[in-house]
MIBAKE-972887 format. One line per field, with one value per atom (N, C-alpha, C, O): z, x, y; atom name; chain. Coordinates in steps of 0.2 Angstrom, whole numbers, always signed. Each point is the difference from the previous one (the first is absolute). Layout:
<sites>
z	(Z|...)
x	(X|...)
y	(Y|...)
name	(CA|...)
chain	(A|...)
</sites>
This chain:
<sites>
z	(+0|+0|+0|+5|-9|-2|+6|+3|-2|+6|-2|+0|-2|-5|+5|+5|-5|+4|-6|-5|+5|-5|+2|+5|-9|+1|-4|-6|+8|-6|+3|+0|+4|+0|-5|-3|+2|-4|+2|-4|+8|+3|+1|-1|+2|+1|+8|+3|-1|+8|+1|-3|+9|+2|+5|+5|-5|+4|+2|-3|+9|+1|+3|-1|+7|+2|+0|+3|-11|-3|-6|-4|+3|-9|-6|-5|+6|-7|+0|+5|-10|-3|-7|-5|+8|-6|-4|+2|-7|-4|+0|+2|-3|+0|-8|-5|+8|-5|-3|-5|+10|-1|+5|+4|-6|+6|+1|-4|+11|-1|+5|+4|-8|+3|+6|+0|+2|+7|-3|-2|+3|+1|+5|+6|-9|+8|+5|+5|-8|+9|+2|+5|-7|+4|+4|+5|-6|+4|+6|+3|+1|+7|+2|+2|-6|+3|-4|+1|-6|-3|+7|+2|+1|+6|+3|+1|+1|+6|+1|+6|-12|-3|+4|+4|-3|+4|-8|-2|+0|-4|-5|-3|+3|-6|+2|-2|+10|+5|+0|-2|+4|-2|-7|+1|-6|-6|-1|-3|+4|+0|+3|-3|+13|+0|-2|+2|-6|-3|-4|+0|-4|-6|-7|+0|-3|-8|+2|-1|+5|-1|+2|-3|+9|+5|-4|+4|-9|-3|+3|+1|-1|+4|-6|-6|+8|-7|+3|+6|-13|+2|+0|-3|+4|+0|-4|+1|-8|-3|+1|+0|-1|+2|-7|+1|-6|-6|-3|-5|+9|-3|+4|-2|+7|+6|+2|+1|+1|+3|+7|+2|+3|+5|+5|+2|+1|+4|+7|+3|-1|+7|+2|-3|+10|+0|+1|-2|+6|+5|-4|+2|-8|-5|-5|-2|+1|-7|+3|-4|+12|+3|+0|-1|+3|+1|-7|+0|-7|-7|-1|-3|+4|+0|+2|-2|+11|+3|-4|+1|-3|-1|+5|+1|+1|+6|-4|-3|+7|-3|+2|+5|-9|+3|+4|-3|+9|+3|-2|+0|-2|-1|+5|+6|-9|+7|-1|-5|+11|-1|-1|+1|-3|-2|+5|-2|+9|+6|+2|+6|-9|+4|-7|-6|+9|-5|+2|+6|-10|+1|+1|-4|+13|+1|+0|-1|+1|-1|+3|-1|+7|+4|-2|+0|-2|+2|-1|-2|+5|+2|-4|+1|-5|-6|+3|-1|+5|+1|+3|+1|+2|+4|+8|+2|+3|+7|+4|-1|+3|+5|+6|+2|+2|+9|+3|-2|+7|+6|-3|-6|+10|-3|+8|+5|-7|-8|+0|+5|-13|-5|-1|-1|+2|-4|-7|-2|-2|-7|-1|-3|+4|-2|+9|+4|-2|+2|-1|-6|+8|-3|+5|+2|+1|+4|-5|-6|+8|-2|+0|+6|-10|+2|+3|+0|+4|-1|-7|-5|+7|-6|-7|-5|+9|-7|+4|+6|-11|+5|-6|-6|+6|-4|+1|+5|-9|-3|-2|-6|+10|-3|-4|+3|-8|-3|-1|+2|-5|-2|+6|+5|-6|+2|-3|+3|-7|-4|+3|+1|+0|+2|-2|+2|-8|-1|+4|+4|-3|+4|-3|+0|-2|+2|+2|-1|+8|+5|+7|-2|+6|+6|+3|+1|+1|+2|+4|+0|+3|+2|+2|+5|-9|-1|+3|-3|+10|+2|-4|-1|+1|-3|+9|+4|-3|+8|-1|-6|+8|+1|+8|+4|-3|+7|+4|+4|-7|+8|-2|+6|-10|+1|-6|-4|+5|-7|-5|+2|-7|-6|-4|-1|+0|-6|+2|+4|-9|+1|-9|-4|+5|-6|+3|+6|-11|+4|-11|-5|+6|-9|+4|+6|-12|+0|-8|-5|+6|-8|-3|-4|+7|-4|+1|-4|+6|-1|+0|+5|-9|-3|-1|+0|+0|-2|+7|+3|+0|+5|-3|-3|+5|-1|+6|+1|+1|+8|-4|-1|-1|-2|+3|+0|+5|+5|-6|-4|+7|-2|+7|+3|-2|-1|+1|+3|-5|+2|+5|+5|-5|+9|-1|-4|+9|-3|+6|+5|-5|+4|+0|-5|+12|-2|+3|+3|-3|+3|+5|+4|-3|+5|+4|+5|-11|-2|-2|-5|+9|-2|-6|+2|-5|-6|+0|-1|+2|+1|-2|+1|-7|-2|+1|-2|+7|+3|-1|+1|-3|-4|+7|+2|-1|+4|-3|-1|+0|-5|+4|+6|-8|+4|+4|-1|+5|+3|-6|-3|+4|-6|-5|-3|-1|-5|-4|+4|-10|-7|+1|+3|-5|-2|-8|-3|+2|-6|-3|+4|-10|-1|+2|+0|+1|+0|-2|-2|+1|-4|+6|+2|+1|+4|-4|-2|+0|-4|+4|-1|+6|+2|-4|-2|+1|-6|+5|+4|-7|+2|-3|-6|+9|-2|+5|+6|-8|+6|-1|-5|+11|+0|+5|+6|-11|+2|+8|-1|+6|+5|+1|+4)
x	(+4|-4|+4|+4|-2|+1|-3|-5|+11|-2|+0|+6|-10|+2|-2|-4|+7|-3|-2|+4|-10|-3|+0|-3|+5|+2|-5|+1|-7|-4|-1|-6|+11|+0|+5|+6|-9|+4|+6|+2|+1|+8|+3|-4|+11|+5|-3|-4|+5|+1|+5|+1|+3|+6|+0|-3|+4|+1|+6|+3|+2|+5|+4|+6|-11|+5|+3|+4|-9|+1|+4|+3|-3|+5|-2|+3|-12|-3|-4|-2|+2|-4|-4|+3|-11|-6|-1|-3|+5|-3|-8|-4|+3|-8|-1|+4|-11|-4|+2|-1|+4|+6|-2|-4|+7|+1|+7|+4|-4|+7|-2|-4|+9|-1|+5|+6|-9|+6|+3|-2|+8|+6|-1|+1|-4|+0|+5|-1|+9|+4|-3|+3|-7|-1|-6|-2|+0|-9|+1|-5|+9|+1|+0|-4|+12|-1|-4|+1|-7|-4|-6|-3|+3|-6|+1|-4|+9|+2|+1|+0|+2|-1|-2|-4|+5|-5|-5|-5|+10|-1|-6|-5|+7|-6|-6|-6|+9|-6|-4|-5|+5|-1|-1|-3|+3|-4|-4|-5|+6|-7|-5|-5|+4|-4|-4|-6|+9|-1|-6|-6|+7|-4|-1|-2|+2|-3|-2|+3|-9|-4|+5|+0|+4|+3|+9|+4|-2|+5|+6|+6|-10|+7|-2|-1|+2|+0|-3|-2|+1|-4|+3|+5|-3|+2|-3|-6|+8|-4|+3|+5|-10|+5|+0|+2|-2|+1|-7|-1|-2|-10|-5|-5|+7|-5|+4|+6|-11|+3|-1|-6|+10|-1|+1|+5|-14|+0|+1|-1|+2|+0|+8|+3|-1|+6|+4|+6|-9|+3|+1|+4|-9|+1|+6|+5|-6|+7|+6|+5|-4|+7|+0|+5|-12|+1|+2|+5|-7|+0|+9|+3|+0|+7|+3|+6|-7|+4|+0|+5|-11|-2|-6|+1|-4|-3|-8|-2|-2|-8|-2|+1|-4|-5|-7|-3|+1|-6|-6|+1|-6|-5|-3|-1|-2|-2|-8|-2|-1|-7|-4|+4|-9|-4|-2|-4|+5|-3|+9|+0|+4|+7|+3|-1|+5|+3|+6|+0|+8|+4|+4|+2|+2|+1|+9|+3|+0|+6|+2|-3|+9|+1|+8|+3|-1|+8|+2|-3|+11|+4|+7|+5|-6|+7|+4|-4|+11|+2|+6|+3|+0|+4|-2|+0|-2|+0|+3|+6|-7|+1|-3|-4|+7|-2|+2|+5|-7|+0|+2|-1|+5|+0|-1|+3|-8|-3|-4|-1|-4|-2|-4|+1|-8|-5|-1|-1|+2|-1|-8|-2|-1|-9|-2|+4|-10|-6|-4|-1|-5|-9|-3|+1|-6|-4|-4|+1|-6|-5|-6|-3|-1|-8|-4|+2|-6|-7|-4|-2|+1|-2|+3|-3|+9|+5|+4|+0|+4|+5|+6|-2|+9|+3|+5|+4|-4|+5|+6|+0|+6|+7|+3|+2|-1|+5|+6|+4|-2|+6|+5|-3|+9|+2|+8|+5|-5|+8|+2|-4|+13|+2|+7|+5|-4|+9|+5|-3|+7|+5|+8|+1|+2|+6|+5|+6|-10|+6|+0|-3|+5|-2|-6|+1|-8|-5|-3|+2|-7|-5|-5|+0|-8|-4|-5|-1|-3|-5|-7|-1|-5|-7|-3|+2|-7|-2|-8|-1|-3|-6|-1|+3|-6|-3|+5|+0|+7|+8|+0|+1|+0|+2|+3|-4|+10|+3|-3|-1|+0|-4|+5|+0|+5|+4|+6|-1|+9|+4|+6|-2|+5|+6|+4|-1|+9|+6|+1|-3|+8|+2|+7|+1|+4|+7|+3|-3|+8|+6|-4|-5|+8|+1|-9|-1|-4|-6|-6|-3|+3|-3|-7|-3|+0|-8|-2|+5|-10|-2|-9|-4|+3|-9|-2|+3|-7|-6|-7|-4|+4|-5|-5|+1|-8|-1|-5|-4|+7|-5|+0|+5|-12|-5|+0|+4|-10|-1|-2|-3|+4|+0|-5|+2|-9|-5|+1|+4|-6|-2|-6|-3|+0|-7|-6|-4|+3|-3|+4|+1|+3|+3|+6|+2|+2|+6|+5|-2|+9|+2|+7|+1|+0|+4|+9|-1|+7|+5|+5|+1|+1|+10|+4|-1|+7|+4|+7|+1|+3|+6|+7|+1|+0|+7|+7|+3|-1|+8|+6|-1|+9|+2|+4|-3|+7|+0|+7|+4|-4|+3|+2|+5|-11|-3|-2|-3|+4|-3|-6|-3|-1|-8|+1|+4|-9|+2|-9|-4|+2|-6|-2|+4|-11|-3|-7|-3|+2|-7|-2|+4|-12|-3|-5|-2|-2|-5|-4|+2|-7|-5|-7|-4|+3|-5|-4|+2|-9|-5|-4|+2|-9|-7|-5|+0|-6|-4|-5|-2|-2|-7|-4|+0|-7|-5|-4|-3|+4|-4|-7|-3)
y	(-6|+6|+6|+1|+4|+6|+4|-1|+8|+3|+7|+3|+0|+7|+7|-1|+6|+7|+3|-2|+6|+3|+9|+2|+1|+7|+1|+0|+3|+4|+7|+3|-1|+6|+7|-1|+5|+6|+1|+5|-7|+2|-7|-5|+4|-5|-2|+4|-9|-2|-4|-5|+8|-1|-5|+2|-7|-4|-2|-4|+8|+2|-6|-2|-2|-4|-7|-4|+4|-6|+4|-4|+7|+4|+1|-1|+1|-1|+6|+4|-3|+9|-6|-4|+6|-3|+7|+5|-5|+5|+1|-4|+13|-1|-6|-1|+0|-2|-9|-3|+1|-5|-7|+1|-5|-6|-3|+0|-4|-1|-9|-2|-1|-8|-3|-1|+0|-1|-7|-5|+7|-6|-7|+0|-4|-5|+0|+0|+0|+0|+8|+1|+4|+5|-2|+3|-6|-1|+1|+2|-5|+4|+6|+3|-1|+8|+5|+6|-10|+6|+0|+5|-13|+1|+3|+5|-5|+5|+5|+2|+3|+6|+5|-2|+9|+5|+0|-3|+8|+3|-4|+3|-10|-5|+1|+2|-4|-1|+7|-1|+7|+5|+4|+5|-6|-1|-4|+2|-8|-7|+5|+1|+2|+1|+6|+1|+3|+5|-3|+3|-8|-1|+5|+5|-8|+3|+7|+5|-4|+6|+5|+6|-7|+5|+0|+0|+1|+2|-7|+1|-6|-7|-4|+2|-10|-4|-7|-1|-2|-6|-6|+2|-7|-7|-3|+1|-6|-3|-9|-1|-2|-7|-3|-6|+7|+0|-3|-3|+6|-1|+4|+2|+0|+5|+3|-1|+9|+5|-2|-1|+1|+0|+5|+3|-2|+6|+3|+5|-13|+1|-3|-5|+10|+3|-9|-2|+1|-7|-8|-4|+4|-4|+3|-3|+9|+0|-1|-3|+4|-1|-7|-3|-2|-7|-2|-3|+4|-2|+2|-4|+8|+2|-1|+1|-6|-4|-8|-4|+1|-5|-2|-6|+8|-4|+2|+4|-10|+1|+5|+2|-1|+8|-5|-5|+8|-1|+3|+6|-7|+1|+6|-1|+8|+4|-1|-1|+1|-2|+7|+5|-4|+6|+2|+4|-3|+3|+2|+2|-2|+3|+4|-1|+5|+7|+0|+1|-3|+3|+5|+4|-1|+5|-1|-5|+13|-1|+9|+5|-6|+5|-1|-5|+10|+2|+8|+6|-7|+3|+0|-3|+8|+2|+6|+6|-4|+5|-2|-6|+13|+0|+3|+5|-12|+1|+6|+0|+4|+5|+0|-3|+8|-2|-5|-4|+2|-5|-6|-1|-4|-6|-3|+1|-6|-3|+5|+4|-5|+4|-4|-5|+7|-3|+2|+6|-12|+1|+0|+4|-9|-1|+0|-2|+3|+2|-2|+1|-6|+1|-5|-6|+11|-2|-3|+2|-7|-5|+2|-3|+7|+4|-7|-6|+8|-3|-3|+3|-8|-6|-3|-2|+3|-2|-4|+1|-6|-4|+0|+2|-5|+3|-8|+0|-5|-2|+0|+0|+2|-1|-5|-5|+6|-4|+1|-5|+8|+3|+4|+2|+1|+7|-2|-3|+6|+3|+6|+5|-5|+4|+3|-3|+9|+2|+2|+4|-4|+4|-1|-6|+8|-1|+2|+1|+1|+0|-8|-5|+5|-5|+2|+6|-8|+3|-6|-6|+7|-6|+2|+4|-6|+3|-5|-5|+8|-5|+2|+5|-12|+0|+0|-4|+9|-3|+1|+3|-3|-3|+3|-4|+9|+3|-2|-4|+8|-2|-5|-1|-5|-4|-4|-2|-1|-3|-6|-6|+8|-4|-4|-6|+12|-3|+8|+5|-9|+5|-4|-4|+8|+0|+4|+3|-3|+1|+3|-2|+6|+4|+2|+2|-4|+3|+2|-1|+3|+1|-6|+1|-7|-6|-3|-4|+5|-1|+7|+1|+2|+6|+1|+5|-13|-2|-2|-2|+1|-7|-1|+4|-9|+1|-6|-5|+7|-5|-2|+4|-11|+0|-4|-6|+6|-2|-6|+1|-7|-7|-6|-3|+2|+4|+8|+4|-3|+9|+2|-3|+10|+0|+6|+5|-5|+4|+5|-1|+5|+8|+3|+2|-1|+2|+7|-3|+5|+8|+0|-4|+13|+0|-1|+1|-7|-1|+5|+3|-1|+4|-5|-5|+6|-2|+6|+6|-8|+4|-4|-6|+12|-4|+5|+6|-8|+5|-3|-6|+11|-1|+3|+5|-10|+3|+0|-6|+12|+0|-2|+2|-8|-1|+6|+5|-4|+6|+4|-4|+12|+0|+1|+3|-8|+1|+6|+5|-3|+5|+0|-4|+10|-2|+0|+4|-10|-2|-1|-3|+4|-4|-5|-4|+3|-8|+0|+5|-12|+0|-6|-5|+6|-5|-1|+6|-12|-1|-7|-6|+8|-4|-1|+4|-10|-2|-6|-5|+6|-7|+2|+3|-4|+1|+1|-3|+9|+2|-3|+0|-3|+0|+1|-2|+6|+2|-5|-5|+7|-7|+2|-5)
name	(N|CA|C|O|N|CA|C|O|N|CA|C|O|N|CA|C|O|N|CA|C|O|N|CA|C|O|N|CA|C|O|N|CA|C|O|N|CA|C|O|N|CA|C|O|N|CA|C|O|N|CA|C|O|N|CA|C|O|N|CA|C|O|N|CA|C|O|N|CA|C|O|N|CA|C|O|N|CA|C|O|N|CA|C|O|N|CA|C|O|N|CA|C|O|N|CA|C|O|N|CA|C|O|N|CA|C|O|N|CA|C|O|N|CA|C|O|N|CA|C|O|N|CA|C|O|N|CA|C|O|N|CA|C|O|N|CA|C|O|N|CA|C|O|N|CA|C|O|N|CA|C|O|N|CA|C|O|N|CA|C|O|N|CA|C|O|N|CA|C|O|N|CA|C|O|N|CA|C|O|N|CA|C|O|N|CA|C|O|N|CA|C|O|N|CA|C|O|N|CA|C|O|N|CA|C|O|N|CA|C|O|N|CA|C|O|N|CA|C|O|N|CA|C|O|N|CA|C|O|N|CA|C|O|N|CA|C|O|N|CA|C|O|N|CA|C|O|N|CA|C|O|N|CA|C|O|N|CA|C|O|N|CA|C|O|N|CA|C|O|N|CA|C|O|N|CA|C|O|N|CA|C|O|N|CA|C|O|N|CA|C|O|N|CA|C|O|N|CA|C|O|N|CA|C|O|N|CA|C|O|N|CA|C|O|N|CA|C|O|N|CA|C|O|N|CA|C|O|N|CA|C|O|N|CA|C|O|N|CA|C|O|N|CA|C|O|N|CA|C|O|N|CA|C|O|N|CA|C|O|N|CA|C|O|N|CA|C|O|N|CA|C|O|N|CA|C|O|N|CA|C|O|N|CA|C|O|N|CA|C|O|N|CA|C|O|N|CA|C|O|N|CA|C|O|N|CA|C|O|N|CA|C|O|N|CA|C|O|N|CA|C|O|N|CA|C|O|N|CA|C|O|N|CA|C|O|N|CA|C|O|N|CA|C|O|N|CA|C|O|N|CA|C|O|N|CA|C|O|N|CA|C|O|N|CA|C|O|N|CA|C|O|N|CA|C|O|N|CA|C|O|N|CA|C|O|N|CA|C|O|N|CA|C|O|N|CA|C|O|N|CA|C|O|N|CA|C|O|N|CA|C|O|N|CA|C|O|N|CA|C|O|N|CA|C|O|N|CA|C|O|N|CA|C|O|N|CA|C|O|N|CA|C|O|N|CA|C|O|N|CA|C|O|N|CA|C|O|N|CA|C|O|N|CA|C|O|N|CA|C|O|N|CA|C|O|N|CA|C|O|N|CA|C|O|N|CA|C|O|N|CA|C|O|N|CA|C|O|N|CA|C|O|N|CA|C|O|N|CA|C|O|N|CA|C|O|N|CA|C|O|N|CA|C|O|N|CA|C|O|N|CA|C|O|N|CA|C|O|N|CA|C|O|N|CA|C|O|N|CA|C|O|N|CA|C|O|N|CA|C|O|N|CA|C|O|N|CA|C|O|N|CA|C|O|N|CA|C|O|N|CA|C|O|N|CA|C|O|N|CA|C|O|N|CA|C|O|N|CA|C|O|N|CA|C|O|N|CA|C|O|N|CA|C|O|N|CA|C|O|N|CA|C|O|N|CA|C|O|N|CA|C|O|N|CA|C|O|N|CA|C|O|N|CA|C|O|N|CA|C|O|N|CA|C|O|N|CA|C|O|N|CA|C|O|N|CA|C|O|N|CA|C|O|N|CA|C|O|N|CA|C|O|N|CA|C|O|N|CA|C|O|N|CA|C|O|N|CA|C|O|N|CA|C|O|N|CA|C|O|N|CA|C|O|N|CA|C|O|N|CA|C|O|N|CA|C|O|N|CA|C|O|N|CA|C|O|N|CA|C|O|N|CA|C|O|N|CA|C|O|N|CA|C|O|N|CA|C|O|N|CA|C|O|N|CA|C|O|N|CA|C|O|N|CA|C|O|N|CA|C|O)
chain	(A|A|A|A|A|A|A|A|A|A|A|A|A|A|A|A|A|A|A|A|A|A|A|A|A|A|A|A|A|A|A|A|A|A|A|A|A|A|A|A|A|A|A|A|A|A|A|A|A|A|A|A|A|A|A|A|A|A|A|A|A|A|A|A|A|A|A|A|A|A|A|A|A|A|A|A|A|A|A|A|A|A|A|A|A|A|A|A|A|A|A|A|A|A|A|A|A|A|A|A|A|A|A|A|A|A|A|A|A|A|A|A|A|A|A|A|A|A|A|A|A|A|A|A|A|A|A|A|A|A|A|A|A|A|A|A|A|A|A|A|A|A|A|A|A|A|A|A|A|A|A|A|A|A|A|A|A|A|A|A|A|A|A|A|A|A|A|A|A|A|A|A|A|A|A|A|A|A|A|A|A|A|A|A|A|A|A|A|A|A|A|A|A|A|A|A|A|A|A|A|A|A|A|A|A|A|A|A|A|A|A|A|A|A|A|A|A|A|A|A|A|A|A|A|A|A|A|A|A|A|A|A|A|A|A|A|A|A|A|A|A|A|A|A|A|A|A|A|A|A|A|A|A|A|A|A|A|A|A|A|A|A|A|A|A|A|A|A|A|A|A|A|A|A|A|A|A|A|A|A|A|A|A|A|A|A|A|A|A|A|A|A|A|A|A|A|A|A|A|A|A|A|A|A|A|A|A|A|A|A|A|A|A|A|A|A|A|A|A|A|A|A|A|A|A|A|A|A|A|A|A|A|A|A|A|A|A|A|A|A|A|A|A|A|A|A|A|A|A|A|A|A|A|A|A|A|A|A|A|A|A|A|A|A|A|A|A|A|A|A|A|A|A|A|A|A|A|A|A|A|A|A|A|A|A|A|A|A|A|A|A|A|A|A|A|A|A|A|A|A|A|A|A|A|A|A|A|A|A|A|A|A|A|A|A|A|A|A|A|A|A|A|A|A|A|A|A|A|A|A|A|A|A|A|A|A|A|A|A|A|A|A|A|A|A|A|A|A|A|A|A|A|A|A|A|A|A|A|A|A|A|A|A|A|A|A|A|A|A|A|A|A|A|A|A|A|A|A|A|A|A|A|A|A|A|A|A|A|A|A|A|A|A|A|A|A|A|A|A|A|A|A|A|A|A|A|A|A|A|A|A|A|A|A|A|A|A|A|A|A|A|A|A|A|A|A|A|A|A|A|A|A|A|A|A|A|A|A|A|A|A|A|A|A|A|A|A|A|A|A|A|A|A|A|A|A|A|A|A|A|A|A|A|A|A|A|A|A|A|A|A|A|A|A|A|A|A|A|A|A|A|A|A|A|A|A|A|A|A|A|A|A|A|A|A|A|A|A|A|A|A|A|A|A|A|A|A|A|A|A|A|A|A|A|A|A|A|A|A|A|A|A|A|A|A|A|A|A|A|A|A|A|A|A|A|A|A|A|A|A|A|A|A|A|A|A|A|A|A|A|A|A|A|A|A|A|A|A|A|A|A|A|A|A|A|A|A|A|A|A|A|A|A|A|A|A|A|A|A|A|A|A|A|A|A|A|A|A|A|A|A|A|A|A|A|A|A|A|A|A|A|A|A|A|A|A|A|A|A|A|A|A|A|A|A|A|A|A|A|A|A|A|A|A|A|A|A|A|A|A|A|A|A|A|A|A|A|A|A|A|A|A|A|A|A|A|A|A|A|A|A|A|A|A|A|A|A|A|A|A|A|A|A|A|A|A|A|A|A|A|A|A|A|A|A|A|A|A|A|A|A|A|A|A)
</sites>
């Protein structure tokens, strides 16, 4: 299966941290020894969730356009896409920048409204400095990752999934090692919500 990004937007898209510039109007087919580091991508992963409408790009798997954010990453790692059922929606929170103030730094935030509950799946994280980034759930530890020179990517993929439900606080908090640069990161939290 063929893994293409589809650029049908009027300008170029730089996709910086893998070394690929899609011309507008263009498609670009991913290399299979890339399919890792296309997954893992800020950058991919942040225009995928742009989508076609919003000036980002589409994934095609060499017959369908794929829309939803969590399947084009599974189809470009290799792994099955799950089925979403029609009563749940796709969400996607991140964090593209350079961290400032206090350490640790909360990169992502979200309380859990009333009558939604939120399935995590995913959480990808760039860094390339030494960092270690916890996932917590109301204070408390969910999931964590460790980024250095020599590992630049990490990703926590929770299986099974780990659900969150009204009134759940949701927190990714990035502590640098000491004396550390500030340098860029991308946090990218991804599941699905549902109406309860």
């Amino acid at each position: 299966m063929s893994k293409v990004l589809i650029n049908n937007q009027g300008v170029d898209i730089e996709l910086a941290d893998v070394g690929v510039s899609i011309p507008a109007s263009s498609a670009y087919t991913i290399p299979p020894q890339n399919y890792p580091l296309f997954a893992a991508s800020s950058d991919v992963i942040k225009f995928l969730s742009l989508g076609n409408d919003n000036g980002g790009l589409v994934l095609n798997d060499g017959g369908n356009d794929i829309s939803i954010l969590s399947d084009a990453i599974d189809i470009i790692k290799g792994w099955p896409v799950q089925p979403v059922t029609v009563e749940e929606t796709p969400f996607f929170f991140d964090y593209t920048g350079i961290p400032e103030g206090s350490d640790p730094f909360t990169l992502i935030a979200y309380f859990v409204p009333a009558g939604m509950t939120l399935d995590l799946t995913r959480f990808y994280y760039t860094c390339r400095m030494e960092s270690f980034v916890q996932i917590l759930k109301n204070g408390s530890l969910i999931g964590s990752l460790r980024t250095g020179a020599s590992m630049p990517m990490a990703s926590f993929d929770w299986r099974p999934n780990h659900v969150c439900v009204a009134d759940d606080i949701i927190e990714i908090i990035l502590t640098k090692r000491t004396g550390a640069p500030d340098i860029d990161v991308g946090a990218h939290l991804m599941g699905l919500t549902q109406t309860t």
